[in-house]
DRENDO-1510 file (C-alpha; in Angstrom, 1 decimal, always signed):
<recs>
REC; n; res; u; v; w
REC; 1; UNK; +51.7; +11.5; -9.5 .
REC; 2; UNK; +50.6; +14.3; -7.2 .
REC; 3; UNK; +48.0; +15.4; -8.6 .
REC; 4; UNK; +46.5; +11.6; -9.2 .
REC; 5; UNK; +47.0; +11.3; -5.0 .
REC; 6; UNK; +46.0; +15.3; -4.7 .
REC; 7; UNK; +42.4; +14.1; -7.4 .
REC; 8; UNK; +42.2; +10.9; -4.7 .
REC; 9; UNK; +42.4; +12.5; -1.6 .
REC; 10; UNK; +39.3; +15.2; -2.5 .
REC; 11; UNK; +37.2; +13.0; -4.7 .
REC; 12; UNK; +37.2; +9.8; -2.0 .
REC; 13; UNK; +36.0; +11.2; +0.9 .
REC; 14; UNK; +33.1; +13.3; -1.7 .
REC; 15; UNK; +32.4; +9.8; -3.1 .
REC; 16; UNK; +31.3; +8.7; -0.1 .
REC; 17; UNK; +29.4; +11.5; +1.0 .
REC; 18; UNK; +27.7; +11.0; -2.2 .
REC; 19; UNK; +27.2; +7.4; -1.5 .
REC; 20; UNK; +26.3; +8.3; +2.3 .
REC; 21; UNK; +24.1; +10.8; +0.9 .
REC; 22; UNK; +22.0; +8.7; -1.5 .
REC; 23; UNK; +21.9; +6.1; +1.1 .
REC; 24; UNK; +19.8; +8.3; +3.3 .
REC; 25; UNK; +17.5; +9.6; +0.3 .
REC; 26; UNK; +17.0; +5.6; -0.4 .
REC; 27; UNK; +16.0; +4.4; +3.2 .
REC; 28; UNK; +14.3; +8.0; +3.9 .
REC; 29; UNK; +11.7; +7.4; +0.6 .
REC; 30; UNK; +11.4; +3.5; +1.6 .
REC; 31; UNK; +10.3; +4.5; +5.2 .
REC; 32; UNK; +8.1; +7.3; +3.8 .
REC; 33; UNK; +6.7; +4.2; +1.8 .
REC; 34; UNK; +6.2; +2.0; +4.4 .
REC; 35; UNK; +4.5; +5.0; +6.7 .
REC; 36; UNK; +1.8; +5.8; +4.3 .
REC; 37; UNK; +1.2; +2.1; +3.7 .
REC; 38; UNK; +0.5; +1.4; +7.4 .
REC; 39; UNK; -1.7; +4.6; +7.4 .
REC; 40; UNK; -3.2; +3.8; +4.5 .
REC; 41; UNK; -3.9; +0.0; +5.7 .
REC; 42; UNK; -5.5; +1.3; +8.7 .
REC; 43; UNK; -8.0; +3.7; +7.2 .
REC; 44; UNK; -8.8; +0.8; +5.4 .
REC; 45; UNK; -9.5; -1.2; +8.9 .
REC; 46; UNK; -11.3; +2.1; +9.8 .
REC; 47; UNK; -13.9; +2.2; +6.7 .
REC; 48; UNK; -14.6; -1.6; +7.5 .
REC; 49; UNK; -15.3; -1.1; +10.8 .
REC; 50; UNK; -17.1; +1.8; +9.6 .
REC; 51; UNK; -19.0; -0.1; +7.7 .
REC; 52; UNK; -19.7; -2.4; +10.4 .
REC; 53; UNK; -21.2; -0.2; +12.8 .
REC; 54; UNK; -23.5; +1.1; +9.6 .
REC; 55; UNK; -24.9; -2.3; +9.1 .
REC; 56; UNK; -25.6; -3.3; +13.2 .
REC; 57; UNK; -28.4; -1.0; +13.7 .
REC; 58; UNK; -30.1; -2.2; +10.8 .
REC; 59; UNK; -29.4; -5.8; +12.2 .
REC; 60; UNK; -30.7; -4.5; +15.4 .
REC; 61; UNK; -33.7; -2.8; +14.5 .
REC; 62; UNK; -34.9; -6.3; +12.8 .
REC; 63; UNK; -33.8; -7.9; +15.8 .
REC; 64; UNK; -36.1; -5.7; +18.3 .
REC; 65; UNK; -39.3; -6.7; +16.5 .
REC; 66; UNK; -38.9; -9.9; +17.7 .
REC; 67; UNK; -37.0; -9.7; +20.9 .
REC; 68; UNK; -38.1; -6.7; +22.8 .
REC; 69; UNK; -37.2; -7.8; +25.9 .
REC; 70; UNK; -33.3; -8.0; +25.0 .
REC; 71; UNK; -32.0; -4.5; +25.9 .
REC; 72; UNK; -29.1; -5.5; +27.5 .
REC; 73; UNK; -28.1; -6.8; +24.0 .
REC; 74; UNK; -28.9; -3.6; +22.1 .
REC; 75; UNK; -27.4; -1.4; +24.8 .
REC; 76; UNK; -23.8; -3.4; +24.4 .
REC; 77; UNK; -24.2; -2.9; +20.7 .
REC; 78; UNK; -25.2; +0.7; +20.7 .
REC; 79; UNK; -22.0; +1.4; +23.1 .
REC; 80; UNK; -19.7; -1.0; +21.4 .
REC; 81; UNK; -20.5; +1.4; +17.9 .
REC; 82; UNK; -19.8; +4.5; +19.6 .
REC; 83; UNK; -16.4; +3.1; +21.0 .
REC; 84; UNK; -15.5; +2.6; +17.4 .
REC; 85; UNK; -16.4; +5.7; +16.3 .
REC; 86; UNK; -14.3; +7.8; +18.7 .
REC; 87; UNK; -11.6; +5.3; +18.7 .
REC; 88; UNK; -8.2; +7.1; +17.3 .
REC; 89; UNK; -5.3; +4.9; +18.2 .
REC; 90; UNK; -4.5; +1.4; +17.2 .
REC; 91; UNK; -5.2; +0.0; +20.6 .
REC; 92; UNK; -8.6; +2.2; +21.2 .
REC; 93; UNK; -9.5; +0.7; +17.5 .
REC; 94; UNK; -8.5; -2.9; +18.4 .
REC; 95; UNK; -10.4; -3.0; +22.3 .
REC; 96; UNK; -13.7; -0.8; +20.2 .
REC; 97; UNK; -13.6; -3.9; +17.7 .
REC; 98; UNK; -13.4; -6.4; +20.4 .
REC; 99; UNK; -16.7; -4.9; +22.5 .
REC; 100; UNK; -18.6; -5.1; +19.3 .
REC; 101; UNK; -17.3; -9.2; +18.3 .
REC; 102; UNK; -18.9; -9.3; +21.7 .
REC; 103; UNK; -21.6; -7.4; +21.3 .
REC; 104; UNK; -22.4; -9.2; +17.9 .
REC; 105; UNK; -22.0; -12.9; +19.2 .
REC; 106; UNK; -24.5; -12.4; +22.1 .
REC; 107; UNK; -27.0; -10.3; +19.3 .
REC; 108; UNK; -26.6; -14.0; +17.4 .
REC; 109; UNK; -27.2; -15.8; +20.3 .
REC; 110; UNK; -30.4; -13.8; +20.7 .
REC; 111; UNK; -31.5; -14.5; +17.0 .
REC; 112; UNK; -30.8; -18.4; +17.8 .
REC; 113; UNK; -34.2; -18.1; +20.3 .
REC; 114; UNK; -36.5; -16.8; +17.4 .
REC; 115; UNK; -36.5; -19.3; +14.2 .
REC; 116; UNK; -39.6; -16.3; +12.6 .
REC; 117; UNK; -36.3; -13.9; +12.9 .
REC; 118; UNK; -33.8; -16.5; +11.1 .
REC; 119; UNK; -36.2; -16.6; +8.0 .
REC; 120; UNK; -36.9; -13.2; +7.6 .
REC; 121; UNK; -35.7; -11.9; +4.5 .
REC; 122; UNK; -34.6; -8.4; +5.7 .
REC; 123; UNK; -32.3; -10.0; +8.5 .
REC; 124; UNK; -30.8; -12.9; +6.0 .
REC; 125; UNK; -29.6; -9.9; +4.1 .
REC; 126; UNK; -28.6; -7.3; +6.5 .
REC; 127; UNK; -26.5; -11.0; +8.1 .
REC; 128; UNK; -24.7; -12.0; +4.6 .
REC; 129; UNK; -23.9; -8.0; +4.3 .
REC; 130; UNK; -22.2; -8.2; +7.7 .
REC; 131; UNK; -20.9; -11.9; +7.3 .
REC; 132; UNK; -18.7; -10.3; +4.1 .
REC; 133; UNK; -17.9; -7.3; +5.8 .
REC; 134; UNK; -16.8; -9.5; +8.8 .
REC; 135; UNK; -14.7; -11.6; +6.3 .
REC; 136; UNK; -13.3; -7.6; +4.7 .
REC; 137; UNK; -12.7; -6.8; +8.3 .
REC; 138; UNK; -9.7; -9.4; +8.5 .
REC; 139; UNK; -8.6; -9.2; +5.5 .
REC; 140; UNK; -7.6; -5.7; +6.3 .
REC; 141; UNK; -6.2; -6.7; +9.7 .
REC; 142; UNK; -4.4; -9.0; +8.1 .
REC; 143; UNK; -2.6; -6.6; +5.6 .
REC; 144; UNK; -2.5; -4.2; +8.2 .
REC; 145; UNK; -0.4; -6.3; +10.4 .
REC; 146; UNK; +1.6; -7.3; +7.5 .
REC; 147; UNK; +2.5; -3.9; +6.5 .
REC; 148; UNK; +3.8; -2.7; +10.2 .
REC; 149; UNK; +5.3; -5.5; +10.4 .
REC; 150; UNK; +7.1; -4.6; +7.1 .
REC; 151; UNK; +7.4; -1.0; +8.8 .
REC; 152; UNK; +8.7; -1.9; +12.1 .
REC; 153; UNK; +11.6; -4.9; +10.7 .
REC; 154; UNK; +13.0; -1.5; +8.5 .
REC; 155; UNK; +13.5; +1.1; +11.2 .
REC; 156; UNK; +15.4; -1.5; +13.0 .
REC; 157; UNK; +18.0; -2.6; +10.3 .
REC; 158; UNK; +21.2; -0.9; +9.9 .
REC; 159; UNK; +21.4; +2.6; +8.6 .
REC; 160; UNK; +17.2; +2.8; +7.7 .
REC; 161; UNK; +17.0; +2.8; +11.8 .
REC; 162; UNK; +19.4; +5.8; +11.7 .
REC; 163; UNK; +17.5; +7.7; +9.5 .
REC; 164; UNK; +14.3; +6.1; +11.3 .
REC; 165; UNK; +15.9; +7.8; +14.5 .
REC; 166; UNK; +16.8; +11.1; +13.0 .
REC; 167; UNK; +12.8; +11.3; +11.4 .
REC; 168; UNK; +11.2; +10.5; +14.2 .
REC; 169; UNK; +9.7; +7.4; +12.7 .
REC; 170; UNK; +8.8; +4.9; +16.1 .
REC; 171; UNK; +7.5; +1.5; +16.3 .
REC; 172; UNK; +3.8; +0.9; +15.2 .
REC; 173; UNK; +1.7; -1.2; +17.5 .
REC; 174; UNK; -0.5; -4.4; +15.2 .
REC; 175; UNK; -3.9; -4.8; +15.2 .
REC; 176; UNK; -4.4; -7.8; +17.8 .
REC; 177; UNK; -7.0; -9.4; +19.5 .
REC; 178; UNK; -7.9; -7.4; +22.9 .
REC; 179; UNK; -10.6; -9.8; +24.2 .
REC; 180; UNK; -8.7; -12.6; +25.8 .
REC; 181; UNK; -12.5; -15.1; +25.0 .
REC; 182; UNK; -12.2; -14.3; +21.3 .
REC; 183; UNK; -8.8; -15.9; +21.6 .
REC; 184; UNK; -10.3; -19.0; +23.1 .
REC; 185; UNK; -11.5; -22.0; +20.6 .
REC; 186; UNK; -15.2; -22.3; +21.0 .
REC; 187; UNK; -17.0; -25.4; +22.6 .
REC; 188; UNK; -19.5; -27.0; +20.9 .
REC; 189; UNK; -21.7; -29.0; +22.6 .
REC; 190; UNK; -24.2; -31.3; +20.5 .
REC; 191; UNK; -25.8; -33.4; +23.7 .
REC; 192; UNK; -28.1; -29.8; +24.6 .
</recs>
């Protein structure tokens, strides 16, 4: 019988240690998991954006033919591409997305004044390229969002935020809206 309590007494505590142990490898490997997918989801929102600010000067240059006189227009677009391309945090990426949904809108607005522009071949393309890379754009948001929010739920439960603390692994910001008018429903105005 002393032996059985003796066996007990050092087996228990490395049973848990074991179970402690494989605890921490779990939650370690499922926050490693969740850290590459929120990288991964953003490089994602990168190559769209990317893409993007590949397709506006093509846009542009079609534009200019027609409208020569709208540099303010090309200037906001030509800044609003090089904010994206030095963006490197999520909040540089998000404000750099939101100067070129400007920037965009008022180069549409401009296209609205020239019905030659609208029917022009090159531009009906270069706008369906960007209307599906538009559409690409927040899909990515979308899973980007859904994947820190994935991230930031586990290195706040029990024991994963433990090992979360111990890593080094911190909250992730999401991909919001930075332009308080492209939260704002649009008015439409039929009587002009």
């Amino acid at each position: 019988m002393k032996k059985i309590i003796i066996a007990i007494c050092f087996i228990a505590p490395l049973a848990i240690l074991g179970i402690l142990g494989l605890t921490f490898w779990m939650s370690h490997n499922k926050l490693v998991k969740l850290d590459v997918a929120c990288d991964t989801q953003l490089s994602e929102i990168d190559n769209m954006l990317k893409r993007r600010a590949d397709l506006l000067p093509n846009l542009v240059n079609t534009v200019k033919g027609y409208a020569k006189h709208e540099k303010e227009i090309f200037t906001a677009v030509a800044e609003a591409r090089a904010k994206i391309g030095s963006a490197k945090t999520v909040k540089q990426k998000s404000i750099a997305s939101s100067m070129m949904d400007s920037a965009l809108s008022r180069l549409l607005v401009v296209v609205e004044k020239y019905p030659d522009l609208k029917a022009n071949q090159n531009f009906i393309r270069l706008q369906d390229e960007l209307t599906g890379t538009e559409n690409r754009i927040a899909v990515a948001r979308t899973r980007y969002n859904e994947t820190v929010k994935a991230y930031n739920t586990a290195i706040r439960q029990f024991f994963k935020s433990i090992v979360a603390n111990m890593q080094g692994y911190e909250k992730r910001d999401f991909f919001e809206i930075e332009n308080p008018e492209d939260k704002e429903v649009p008015k439409v105005d039929f009587e002009s």
